[in-house]
C-alpha positions as CSV (number, residue, x, y, z in Angstrom):
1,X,-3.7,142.8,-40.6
2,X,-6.7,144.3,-42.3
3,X,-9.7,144.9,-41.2
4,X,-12.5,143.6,-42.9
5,X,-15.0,146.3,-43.0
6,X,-17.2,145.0,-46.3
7,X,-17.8,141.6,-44.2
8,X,-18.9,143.1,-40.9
9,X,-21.1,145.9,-42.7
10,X,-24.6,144.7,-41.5
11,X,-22.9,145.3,-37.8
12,X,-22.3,149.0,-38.8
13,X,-25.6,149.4,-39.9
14,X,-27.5,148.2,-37.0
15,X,-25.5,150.4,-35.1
16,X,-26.2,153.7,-37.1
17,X,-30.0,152.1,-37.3
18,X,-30.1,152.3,-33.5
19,X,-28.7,155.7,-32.6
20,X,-30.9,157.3,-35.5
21,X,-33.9,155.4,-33.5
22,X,-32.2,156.8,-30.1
23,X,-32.3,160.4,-31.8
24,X,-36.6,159.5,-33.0
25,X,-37.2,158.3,-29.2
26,X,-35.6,161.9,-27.7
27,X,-37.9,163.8,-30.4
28,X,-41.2,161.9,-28.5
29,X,-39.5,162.3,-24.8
30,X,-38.0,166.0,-25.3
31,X,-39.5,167.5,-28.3
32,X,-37.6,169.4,-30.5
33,X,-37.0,172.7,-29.0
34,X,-36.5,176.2,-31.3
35,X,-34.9,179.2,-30.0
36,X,-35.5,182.7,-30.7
37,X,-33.3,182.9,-34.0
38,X,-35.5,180.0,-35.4
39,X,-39.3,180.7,-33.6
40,X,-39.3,184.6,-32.1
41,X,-39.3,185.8,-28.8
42,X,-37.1,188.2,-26.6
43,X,-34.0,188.5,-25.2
44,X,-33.3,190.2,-21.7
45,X,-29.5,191.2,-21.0
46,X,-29.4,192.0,-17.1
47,X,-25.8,193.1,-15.6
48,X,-26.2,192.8,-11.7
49,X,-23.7,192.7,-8.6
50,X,-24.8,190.3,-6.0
51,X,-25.2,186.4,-6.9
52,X,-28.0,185.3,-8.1
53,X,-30.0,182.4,-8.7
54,X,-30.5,181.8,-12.5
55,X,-33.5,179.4,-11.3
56,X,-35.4,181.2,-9.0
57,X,-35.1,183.9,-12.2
58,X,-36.2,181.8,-14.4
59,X,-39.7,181.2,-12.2
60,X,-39.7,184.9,-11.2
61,X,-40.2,185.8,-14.7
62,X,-42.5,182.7,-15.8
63,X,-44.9,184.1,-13.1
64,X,-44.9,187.5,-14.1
65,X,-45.7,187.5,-17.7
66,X,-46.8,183.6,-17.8
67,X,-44.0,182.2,-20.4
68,X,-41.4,179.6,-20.8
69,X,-38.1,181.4,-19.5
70,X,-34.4,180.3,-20.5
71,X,-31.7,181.8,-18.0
72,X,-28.3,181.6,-18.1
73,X,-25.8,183.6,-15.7
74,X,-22.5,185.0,-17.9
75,X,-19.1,186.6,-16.8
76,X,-16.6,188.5,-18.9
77,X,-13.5,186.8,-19.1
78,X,-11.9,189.5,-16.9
79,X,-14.7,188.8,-14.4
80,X,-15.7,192.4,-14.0
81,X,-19.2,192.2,-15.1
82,X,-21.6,189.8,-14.5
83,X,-24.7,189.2,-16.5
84,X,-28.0,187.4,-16.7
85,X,-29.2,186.7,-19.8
86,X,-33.0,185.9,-20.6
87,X,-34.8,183.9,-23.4
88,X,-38.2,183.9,-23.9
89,X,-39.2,182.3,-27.3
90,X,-42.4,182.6,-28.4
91,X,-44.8,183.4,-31.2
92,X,-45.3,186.4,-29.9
93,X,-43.0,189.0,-28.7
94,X,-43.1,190.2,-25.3
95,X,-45.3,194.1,-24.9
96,X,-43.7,196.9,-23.7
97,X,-45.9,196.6,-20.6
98,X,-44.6,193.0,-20.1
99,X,-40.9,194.0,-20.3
100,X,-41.7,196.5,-17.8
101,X,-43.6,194.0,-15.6
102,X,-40.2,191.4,-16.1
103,X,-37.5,194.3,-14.9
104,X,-40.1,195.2,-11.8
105,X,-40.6,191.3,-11.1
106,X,-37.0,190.5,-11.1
107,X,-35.8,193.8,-9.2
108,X,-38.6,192.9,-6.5
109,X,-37.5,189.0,-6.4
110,X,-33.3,190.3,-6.0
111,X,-33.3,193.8,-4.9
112,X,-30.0,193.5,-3.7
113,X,-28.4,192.5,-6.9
114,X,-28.3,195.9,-8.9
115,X,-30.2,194.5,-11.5
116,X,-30.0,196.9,-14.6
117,X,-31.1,196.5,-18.4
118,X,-28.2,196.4,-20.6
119,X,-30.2,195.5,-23.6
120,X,-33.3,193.9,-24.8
121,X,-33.4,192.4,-28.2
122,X,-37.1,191.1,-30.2
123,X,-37.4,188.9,-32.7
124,X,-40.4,188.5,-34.7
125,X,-41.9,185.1,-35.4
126,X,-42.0,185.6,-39.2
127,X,-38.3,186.6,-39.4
128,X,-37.2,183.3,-37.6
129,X,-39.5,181.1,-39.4
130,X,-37.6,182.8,-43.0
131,X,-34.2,182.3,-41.0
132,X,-34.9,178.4,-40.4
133,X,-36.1,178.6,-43.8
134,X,-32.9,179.9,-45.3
135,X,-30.5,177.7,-43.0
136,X,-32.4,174.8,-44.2
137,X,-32.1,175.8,-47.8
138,X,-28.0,175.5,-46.7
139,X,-27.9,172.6,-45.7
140,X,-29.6,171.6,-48.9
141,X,-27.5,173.2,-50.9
142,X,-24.4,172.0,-49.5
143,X,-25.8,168.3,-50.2
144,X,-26.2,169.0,-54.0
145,X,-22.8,170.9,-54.5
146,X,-21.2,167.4,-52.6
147,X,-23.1,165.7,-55.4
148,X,-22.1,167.4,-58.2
149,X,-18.8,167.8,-57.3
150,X,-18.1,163.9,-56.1
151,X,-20.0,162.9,-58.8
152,X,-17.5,165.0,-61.4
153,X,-14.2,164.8,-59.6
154,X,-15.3,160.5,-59.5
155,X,-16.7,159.6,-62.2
156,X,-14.6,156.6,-63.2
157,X,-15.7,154.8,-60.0
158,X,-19.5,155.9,-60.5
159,X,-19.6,159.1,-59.9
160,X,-23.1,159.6,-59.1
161,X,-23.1,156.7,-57.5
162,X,-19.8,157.7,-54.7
163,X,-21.8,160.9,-54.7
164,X,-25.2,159.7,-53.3
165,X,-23.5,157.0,-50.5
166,X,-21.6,160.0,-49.4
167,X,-24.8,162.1,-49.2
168,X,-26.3,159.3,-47.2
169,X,-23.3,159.3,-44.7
170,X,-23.8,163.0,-44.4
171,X,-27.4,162.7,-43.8
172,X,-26.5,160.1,-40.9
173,X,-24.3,163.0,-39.6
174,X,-26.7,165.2,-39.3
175,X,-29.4,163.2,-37.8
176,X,-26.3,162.4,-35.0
177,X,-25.8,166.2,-34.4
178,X,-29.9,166.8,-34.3
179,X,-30.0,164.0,-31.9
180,X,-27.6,165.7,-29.8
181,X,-29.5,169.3,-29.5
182,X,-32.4,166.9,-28.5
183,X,-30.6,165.0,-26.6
184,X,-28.9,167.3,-24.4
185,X,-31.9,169.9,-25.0
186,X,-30.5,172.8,-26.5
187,X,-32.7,174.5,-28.5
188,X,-31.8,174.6,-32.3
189,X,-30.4,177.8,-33.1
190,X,-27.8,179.4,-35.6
191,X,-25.5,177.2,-33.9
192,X,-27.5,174.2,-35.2
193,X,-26.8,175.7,-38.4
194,X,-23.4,176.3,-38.4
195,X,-22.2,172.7,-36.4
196,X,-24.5,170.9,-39.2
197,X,-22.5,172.8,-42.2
198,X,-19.1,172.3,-40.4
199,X,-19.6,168.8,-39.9
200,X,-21.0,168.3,-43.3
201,X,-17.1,170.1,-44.4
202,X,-15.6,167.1,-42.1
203,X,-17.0,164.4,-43.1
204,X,-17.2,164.5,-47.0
205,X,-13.1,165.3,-46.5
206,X,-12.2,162.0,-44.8
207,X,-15.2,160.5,-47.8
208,X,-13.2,161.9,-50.6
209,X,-9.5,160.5,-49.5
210,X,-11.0,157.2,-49.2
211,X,-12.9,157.3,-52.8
212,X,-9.2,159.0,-53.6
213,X,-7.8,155.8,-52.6
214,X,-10.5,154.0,-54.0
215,X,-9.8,155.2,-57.6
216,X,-5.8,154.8,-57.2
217,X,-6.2,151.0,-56.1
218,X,-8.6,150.8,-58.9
219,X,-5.9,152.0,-61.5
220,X,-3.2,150.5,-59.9
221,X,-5.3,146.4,-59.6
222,X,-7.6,146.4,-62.2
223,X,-9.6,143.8,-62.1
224,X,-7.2,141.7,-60.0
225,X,-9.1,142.2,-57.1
226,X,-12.6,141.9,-56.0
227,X,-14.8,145.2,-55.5
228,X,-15.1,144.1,-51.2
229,X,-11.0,144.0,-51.1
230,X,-10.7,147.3,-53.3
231,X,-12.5,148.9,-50.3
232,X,-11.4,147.4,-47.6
233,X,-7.5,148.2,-48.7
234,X,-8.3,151.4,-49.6
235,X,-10.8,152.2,-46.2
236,X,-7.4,150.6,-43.9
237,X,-4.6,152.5,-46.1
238,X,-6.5,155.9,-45.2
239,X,-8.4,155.2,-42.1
240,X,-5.6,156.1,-39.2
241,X,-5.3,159.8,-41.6
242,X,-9.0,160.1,-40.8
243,X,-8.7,159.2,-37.5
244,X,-6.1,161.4,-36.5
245,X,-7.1,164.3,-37.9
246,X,-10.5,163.7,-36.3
247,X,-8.9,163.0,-32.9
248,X,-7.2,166.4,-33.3
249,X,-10.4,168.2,-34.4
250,X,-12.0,166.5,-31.0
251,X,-9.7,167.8,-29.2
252,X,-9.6,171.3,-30.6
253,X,-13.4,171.1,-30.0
254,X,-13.0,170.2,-26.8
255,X,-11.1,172.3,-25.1
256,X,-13.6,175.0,-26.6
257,X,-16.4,173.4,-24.8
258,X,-14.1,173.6,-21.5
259,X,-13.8,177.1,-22.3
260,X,-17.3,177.7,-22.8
261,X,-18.1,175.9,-19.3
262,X,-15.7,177.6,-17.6
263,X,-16.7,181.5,-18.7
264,X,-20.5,180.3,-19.2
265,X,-20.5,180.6,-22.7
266,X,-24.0,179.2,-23.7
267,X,-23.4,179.8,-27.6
268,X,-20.4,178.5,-27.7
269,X,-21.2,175.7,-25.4
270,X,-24.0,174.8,-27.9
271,X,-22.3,174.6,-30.9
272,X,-18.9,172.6,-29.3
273,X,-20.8,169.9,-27.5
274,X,-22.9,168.9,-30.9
275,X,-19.9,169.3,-33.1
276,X,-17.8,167.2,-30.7
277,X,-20.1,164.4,-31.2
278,X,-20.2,165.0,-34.8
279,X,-16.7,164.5,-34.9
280,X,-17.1,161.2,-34.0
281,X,-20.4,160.6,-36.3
282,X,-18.3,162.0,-39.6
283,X,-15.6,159.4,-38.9
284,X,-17.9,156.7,-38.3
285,X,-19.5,157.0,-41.2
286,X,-16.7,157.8,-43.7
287,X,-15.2,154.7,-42.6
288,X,-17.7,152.4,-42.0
289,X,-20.4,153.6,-44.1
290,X,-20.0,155.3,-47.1
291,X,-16.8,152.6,-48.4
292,X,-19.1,149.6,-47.9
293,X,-22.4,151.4,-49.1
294,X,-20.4,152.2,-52.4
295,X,-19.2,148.3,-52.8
296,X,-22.6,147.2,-52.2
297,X,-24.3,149.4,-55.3
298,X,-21.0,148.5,-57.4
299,X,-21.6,144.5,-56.7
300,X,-25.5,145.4,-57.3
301,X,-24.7,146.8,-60.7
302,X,-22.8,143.8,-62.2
303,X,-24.5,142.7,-65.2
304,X,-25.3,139.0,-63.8
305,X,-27.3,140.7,-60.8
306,X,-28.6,143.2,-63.6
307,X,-29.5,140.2,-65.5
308,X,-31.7,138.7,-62.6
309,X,-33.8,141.5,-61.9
């Protein structure tokens, strides 16, 4: 049986509509957080031998030098050295006074933990705004190239055309994997970056086998068949090779994200969970967005619509 995917397009839509509006309402209720990479600040690397309480850290050094802290406990794989690691982004890099104040503070607040400075790291605020800058200017960049390059390797089924639906099932991609940093709060970060790029890789793969498809059914019916039955036969002739190679990628993904749990891995942990439900997003959309989007222009571009405008 195939699936009618032209007919029961509107459905699709409402359903992207509602999770981009989801991802809108988490910008009002969380905000859209930067990290260091992207807004400056400092980092604090603390190895330590008693437990502590990433928390109470967290507090300890909010009160001493009266910022926003991010704490995060980490262990080696081995287990042999454990390590607290602190995030203070800002605008304004922490003094050498107030890094002094944060080791006394926390030393003072766990003085049986061995607390010892492995390594402090600053960023300054006009070097992460040029490195938001830049990944930005990525992103963009890999938009155009998928334009130019669907809109060469396609042109016989509207090349431009193939190329801008797929953009705009990209961009709903990436609003799904920005609404998942907000979601989940993790602040955006190099990782935002690279899960944005990778997903971007995904999706416009499963895109192109399906305008592949497209363009062989094309050859192969002619005109025989209507533009809506050219897409749906080619979307249900490719659609379980999407969908198991993105049920394999999930996994994949997934059991890094396990990984990262397990061992405390916050960078790793915030680039698996997004991409994970990118995944699914890239899949979505190859399948039930950028086929039906592409039939929709084609139908619009027959000349008896063209001859009604």
């Amino acid at each position: 049986m195939m699936i009618r995917f032209y007919k029961h397009r509107y459905i699709y839509f409402i359903i992207s509509i509602c999770l981009i509006l989801a991802g809108v309402v988490a910008v009002f209720m969380n905000g859209i957080q930067l990290d260091i990479q992207f807004k400056g600040g400092t980092i604090f690397k603390y190895t330590y031998t008693e437990t502590i309480d990433e928390i109470k850290a967290e507090n300890v050094v909010a009160q001493a030098v009266g910022k926003t802290t991010n704490g995060q406990l980490q262990s080696n794989m081995a287990g042999s050295e454990q390590m607290l690691i602190l995030s203070l982004a800002d605008n304004k890099a922490l003094t050498s006074q107030e890094q002094e104040a944060v080791t006394v503070a926390l030393n003072e607040a766990f003085p049986n933990a061995h607390l010892a400075l492995a390594e402090s790291l600053t960023v300054e605020p006009f070097l992460g705004a040029r490195f938001f800058k830049n990944g930005m200017l990525a992103i963009g960049l890999a938009f155009l190239l998928v334009l130019v390059y669907v809109g060469f390797r396609f042109k016989n089924i509207g090349g431009v055309s193939a190329g801008t639906m797929a953009i705009i099932a990209l961009i709903h991609d990436v609003f799904i994997v920005t609404t998942a940093f907000i979601v989940f709060k993790i602040p955006l970060n190099d990782s935002f970056i690279a899960a944005v790029l990778t997903i971007i890789g995904f999706s416009i793969n499963d895109t192109i086998v399906i305008y592949d498809r497209i363009r062989e059914n094309k050859h192969l019916y002619g005109g025989k068949i209507s533009t809506e039955e050219l897409v749906d036969k080619s979307i249900n002739q490719s659609m379980m090779r999407s969908i198991n190679t993105n049920i394999a990628v999930f996994l994949s993904i997934t059991i890094v994200y396990i990984f990262a749990q397990i061992y405390n891995l916050e960078s790793i942990r915030s680039f698996a969970l997004p991409m994970m439900l990118g995944t699914i997003s890239g899949c979505y959309s190859t399948i039930c967005i950028a086929g039906p989007l592409w039939a929709m222009w084609q139908n619009y571009k027959k000349p008896s619509n063209l001859a009604r405008v």
